[in-house]
BAKE-364325 format. One line per 2 residues: their letters; for each residue y negated, x, z of N, C-alpha, C. Coordinates in Angstrom, 3 decimals. Layout:
BEGIN
A> Y/X/Z/Y/X/Z/Y/X/Z  ...
This chain:
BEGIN
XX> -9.318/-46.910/-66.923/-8.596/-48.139/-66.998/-9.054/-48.905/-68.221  -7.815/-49.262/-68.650/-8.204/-50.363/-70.025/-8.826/-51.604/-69.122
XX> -9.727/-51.735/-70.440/-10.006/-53.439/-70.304/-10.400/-54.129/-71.472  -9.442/-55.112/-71.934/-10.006/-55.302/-73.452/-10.897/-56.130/-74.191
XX> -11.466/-56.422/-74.847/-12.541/-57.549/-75.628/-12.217/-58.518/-75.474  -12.872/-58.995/-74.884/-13.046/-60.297/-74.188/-13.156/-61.901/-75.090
XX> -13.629/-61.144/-76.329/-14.003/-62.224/-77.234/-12.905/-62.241/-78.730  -12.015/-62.769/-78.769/-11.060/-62.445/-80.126/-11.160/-63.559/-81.234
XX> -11.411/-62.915/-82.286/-11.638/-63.538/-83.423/-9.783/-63.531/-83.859  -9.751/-65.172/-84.068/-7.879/-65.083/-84.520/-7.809/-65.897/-86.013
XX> -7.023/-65.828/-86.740/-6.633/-66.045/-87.917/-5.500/-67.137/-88.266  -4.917/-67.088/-89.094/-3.644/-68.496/-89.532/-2.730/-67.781/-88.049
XX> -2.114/-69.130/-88.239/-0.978/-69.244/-86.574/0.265/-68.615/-88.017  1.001/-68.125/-86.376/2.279/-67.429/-87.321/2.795/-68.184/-86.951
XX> 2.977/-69.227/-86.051/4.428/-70.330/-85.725/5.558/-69.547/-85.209  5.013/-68.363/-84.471/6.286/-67.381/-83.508/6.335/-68.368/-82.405
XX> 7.596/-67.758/-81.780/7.455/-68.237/-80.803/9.219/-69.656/-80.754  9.831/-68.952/-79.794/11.350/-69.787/-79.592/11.444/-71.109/-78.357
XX> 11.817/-71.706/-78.495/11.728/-72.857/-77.271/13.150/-72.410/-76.625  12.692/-73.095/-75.243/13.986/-72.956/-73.835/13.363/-74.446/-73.847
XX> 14.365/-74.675/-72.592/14.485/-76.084/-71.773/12.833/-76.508/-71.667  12.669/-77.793/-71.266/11.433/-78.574/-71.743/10.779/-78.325/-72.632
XX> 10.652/-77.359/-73.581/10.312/-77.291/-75.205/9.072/-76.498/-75.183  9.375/-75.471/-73.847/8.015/-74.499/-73.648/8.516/-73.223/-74.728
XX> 7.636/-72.521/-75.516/7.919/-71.787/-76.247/7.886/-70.411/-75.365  8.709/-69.393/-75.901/8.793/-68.173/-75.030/8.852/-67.096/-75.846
XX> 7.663/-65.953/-75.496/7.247/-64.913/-75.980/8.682/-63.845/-75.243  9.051/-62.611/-76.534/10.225/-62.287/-75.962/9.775/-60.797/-76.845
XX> 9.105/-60.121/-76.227/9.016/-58.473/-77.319/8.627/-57.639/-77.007  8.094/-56.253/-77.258/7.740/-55.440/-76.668/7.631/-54.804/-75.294
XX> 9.228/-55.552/-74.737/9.554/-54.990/-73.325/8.908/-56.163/-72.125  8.380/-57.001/-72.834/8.118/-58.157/-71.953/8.648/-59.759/-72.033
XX> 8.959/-60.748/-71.317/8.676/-61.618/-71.656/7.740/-62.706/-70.962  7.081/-64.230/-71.787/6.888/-65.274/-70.763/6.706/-66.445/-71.361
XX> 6.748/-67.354/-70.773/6.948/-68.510/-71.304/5.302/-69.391/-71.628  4.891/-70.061/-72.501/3.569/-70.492/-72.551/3.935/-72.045/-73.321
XX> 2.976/-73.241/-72.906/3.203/-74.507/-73.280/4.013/-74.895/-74.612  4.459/-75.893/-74.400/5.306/-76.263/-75.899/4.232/-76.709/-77.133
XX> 3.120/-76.669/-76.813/1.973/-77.276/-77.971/1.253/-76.454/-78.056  1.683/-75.809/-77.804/0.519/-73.816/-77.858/1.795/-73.221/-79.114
XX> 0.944/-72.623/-79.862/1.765/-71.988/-81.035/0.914/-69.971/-80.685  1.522/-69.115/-81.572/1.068/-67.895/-81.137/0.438/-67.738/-82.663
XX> -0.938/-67.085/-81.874/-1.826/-66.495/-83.380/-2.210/-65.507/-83.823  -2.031/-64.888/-85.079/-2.179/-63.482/-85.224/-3.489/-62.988/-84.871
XX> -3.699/-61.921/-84.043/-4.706/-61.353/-84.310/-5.629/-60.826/-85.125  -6.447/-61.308/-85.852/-7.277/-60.718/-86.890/-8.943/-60.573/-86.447
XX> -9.220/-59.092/-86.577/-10.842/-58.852/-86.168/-10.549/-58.484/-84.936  -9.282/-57.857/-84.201/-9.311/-57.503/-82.872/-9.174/-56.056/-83.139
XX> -10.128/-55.351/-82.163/-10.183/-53.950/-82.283/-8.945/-53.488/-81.324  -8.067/-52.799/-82.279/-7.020/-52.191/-81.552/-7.244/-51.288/-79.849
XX> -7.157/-51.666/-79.143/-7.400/-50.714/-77.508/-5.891/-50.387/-77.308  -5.489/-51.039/-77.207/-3.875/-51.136/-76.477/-2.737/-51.146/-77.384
XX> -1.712/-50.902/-76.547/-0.558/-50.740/-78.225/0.091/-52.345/-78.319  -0.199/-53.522/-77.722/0.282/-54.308/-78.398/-0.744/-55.739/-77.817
XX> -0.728/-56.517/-78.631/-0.933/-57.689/-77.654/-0.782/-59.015/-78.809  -0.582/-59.704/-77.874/-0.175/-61.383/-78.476/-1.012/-62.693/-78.193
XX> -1.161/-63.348/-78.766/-2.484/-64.608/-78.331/-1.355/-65.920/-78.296  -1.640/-66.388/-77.498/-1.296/-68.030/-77.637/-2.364/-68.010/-77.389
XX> -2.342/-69.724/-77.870/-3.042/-70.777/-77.719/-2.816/-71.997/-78.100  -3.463/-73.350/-77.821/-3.396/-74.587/-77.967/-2.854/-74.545/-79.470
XX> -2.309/-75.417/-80.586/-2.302/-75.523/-81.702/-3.146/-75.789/-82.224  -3.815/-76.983/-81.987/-5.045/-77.236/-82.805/-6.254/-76.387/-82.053
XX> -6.374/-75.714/-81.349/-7.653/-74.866/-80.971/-8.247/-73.634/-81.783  -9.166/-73.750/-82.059/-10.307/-73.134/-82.996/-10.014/-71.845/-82.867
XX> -9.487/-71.138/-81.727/-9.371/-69.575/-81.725/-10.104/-69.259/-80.654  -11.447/-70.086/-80.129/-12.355/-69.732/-78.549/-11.076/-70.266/-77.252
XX> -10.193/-70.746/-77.253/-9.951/-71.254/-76.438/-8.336/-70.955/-76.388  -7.946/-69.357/-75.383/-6.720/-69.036/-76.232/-6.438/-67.970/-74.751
XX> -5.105/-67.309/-74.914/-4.388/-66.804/-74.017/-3.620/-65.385/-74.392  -4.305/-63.960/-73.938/-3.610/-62.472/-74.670/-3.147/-61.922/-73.642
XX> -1.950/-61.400/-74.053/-1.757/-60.396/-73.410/-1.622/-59.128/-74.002  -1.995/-58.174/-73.223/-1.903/-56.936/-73.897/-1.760/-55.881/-72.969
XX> -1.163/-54.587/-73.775/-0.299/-53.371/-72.564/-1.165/-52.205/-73.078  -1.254/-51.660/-71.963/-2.143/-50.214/-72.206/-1.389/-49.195/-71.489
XX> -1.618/-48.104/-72.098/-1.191/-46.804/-71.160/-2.579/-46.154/-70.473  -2.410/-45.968/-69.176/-3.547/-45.644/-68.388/-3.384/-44.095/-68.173
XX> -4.142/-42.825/-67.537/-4.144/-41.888/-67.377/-3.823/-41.828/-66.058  -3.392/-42.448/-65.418/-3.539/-42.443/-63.978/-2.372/-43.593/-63.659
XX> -1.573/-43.237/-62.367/-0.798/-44.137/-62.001/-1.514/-45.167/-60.754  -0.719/-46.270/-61.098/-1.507/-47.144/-59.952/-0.210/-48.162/-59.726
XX> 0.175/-47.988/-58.278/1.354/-48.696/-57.793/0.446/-49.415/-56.567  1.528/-50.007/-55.994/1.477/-51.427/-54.729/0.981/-50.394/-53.591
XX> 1.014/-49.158/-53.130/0.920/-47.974/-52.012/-0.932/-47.750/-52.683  -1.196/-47.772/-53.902/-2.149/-46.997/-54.284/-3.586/-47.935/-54.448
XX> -3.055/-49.039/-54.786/-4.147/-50.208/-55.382/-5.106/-50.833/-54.841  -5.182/-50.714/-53.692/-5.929/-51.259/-52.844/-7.323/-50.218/-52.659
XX> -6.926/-48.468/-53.117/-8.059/-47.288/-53.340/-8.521/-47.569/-54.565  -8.166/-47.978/-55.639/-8.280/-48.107/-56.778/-9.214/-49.052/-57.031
XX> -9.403/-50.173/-56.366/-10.180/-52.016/-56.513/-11.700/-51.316/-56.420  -12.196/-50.603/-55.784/-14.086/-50.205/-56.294/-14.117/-49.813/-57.913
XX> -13.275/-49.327/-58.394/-13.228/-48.713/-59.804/-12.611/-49.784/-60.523  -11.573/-50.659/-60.154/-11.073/-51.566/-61.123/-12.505/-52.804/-61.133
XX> -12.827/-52.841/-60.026/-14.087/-54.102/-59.878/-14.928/-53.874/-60.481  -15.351/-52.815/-60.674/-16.849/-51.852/-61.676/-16.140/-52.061/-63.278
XX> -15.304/-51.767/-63.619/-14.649/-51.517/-64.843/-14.951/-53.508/-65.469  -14.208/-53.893/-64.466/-14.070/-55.574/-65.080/-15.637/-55.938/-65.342
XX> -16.243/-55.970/-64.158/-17.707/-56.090/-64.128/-18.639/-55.522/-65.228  -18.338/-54.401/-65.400/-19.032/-53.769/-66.842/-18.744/-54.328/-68.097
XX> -17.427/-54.492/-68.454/-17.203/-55.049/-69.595/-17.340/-56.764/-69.411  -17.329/-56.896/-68.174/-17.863/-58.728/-68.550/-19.687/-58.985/-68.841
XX> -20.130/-57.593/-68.154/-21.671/-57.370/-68.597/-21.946/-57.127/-70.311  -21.338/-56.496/-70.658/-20.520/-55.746/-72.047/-20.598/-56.944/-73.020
XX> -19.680/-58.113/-72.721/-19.796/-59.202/-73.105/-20.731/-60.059/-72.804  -21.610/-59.932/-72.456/-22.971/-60.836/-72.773/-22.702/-62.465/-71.220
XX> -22.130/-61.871/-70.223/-21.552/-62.483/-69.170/-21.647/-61.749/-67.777  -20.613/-61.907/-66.850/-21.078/-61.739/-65.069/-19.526/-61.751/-64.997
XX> -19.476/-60.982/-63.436/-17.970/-61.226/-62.638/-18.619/-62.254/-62.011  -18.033/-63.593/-61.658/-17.771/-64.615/-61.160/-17.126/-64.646/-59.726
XX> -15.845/-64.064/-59.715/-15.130/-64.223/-58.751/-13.486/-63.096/-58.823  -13.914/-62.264/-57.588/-12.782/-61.229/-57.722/-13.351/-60.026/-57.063
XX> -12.311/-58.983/-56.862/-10.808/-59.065/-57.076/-9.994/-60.203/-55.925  -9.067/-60.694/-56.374/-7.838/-61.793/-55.259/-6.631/-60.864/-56.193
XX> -5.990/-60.205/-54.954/-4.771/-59.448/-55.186/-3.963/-60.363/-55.747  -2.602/-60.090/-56.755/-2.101/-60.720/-57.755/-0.693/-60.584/-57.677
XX> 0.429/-61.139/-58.171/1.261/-60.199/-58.522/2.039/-61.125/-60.361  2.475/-60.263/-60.913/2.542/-60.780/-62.282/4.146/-60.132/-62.709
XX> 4.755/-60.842/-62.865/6.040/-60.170/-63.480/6.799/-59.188/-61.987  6.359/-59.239/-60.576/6.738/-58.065/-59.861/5.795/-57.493/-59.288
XX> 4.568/-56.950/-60.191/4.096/-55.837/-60.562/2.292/-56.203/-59.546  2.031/-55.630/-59.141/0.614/-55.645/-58.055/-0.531/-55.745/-59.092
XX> -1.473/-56.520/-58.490/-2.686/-56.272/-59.392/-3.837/-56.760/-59.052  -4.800/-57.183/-59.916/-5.800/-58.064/-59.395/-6.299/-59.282/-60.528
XX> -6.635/-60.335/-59.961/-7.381/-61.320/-60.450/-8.511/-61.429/-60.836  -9.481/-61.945/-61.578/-11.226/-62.072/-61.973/-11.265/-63.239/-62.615
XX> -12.367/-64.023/-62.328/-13.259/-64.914/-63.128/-14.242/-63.750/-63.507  -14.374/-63.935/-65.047/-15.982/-63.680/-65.587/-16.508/-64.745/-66.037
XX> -17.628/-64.795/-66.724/-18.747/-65.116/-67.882/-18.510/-64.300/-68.388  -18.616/-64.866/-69.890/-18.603/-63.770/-71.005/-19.432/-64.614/-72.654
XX> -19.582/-64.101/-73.665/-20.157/-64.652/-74.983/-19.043/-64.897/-75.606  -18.735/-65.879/-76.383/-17.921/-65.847/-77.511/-18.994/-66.575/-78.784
XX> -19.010/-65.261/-79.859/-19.979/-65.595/-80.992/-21.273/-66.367/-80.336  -21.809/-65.714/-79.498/-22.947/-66.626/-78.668/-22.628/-67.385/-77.845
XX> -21.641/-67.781/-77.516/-21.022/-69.762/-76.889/-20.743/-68.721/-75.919  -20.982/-70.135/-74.341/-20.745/-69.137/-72.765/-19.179/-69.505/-72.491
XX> -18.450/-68.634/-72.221/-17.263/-69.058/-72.161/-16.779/-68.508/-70.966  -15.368/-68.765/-70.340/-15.339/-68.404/-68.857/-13.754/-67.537/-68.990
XX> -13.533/-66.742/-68.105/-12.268/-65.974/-68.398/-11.810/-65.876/-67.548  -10.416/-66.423/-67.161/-9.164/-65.727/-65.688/-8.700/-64.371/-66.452
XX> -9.066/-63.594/-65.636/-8.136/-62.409/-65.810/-7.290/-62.018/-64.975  -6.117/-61.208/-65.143/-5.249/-60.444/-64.412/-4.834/-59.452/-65.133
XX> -5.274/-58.435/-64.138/-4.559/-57.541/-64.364/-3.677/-56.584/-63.847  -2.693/-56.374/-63.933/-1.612/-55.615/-63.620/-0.517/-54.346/-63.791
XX> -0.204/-53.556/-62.884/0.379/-52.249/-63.094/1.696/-52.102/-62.884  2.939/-51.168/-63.979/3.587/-50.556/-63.387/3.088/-48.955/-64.027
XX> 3.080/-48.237/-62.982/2.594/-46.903/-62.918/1.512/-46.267/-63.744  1.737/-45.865/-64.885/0.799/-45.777/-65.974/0.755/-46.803/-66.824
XX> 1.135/-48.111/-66.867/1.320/-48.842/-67.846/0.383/-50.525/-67.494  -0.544/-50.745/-67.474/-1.534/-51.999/-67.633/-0.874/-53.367/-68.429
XX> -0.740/-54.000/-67.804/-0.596/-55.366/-68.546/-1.930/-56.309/-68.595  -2.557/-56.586/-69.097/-3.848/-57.228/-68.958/-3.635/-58.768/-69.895
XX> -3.915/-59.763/-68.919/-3.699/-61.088/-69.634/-5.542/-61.404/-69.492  -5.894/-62.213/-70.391/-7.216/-62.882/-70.486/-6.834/-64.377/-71.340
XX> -7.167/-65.106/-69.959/-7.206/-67.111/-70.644/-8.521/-66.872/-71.020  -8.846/-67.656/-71.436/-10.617/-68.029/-71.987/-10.743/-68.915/-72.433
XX> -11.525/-69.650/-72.225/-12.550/-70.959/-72.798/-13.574/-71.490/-72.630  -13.776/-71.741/-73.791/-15.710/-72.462/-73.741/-15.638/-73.073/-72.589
XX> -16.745/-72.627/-72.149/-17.486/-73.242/-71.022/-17.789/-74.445/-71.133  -18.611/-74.786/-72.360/-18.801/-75.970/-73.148/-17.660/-76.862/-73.653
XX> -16.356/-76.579/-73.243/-15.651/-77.222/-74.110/-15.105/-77.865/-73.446  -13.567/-78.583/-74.199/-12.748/-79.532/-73.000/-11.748/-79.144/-72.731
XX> -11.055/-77.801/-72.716/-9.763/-77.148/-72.516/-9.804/-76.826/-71.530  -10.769/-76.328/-70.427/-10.181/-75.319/-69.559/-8.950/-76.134/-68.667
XX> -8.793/-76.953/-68.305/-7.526/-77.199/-67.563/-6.619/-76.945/-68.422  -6.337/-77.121/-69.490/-5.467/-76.666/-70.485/-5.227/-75.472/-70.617
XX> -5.896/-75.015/-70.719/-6.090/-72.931/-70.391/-5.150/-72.452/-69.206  -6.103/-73.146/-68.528/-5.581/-72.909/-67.108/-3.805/-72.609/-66.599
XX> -3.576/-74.489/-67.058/-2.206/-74.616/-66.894/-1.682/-73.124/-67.780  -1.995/-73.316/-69.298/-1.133/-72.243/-70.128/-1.112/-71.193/-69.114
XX> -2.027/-70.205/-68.684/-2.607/-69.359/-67.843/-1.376/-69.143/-66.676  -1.381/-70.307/-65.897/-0.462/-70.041/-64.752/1.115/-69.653/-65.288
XX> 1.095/-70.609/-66.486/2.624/-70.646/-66.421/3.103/-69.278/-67.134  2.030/-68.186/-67.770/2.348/-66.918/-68.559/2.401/-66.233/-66.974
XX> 1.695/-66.103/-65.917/1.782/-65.361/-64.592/2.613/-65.932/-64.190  3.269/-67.167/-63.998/4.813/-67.468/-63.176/5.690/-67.021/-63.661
XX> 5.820/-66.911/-65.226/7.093/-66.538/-66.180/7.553/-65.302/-66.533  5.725/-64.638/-66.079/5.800/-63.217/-66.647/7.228/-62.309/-66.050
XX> 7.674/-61.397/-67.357/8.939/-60.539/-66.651/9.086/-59.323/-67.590  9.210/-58.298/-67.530/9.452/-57.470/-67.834/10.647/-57.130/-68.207
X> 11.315/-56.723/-69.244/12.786/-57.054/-69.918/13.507/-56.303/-69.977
C-alpha cells in the first residue's frame, strides 16, 4: 500500500483552480473531482518525490507551504473493496504508523472507517516533522479496487491554521467524486 510523504516542500501558486457557487474553487482532473475553500489557491509541487501518478496541493493563499491539503492516486498491487477492508486495517494501520514513525512523528488516532467520493476507507491522525516543526496530519485514505486515493491536511502544530485545515479538509471528503 502507498503512503505518501508526509512533509511537501511547495513552490509559486499556479492560481488553478475554477469557482462554482459561493466562490469555492473546484479541482476537476485526472478522473477526479472536489471542491476546496475560495481563499485556498492550488500549489505546484516542487521537491515532492514522485510515489503516485498524480497529486495536487491546495492550500490557504497566503500559507507558507507547512500548512496545506494533497491529494494523490496510487495504483496498489492488491485489490481492496468495502467486502475486503475490514482484513486489510492490521496492514493498512502498520503501513500509516510506519511512515508517520518515518516522519519523525506517531499515529495519534485511527483507523475510524471512512467513506470519500463512495469509495470505503480509513481515517488517521498522525504526528509527523515538517523541516523539524511538529505538525499534525488528518489522513484518509481510500479505495476503488487497485486504485488508492490518499488525501493528507497538515499543519503546524505550532501554528494558527488547523481549523482552517480542517474545514478545507472536510469539504475535499464531502465533495470528493470521481468523474
Amino acid at each position: 500500500m502507498a503512503v505518501a510523504a508526509f512533509a511537501v516542500s511547495t513552490g509559486a501558486l499556479s492560481g488553478c483552480g475554477t469557482t462554482e457557487k459561493k466562490g469555492d474553487h473546484v479541482y476537476k482532473a485526472n478522473g477526479v473531482s472536489f471542491r476546496y475553500p475560495h481563499d485556498w489557491r492550488q500549489l505546484k509541487p516542487q521537491g515532492l518525490k514522485r510515489r503516485g501518478l498524480w497529486t495536487v496541493i491546495v492550500a490557504p493563499s497566503d500559507s507558507s507551504g507547512s500548512d496545506i491539503a494533497f491529494v494523490t492516486e496510487y495504483r496498489t498491487p492488491w485489490a481492496i473493496t468495502k467486502k475486503n477492508l475490514a482484513s486489510k486495517k492490521p496492514d493498512i494501520t502498520s503501513t500509516v504508523a510506519g511512515a508517520a514513525r518515518q516522519a519523525g512523528g506517531a499515529l495519534l488516532f485511527g483507523p475510524t472507517p471512512i467513506t470519500m467520493g463512495g469509495l470505503p476507507g480509513y481515517g488517521f491522525r498522525i504526528s509527523a516533522k515538517i523541516e523539524s516543526r511538529p505538525s499534525t496530519s488528518h489522513l484518509v485514505l481510500v479505495w476503488k479496487v487497485k486504485t488508492e486515493y490518499f488525501l493528507n491536511c497538515q499543519h503546524l502544530t505550532t501554528g494558527t491554521r488547523a481549523k482552517e485545515i480542517e474545514r478545507g479538509c472536510e469539504m475535499i471528503i464531502g465533495s470528493f467524486k470521481l468523474n
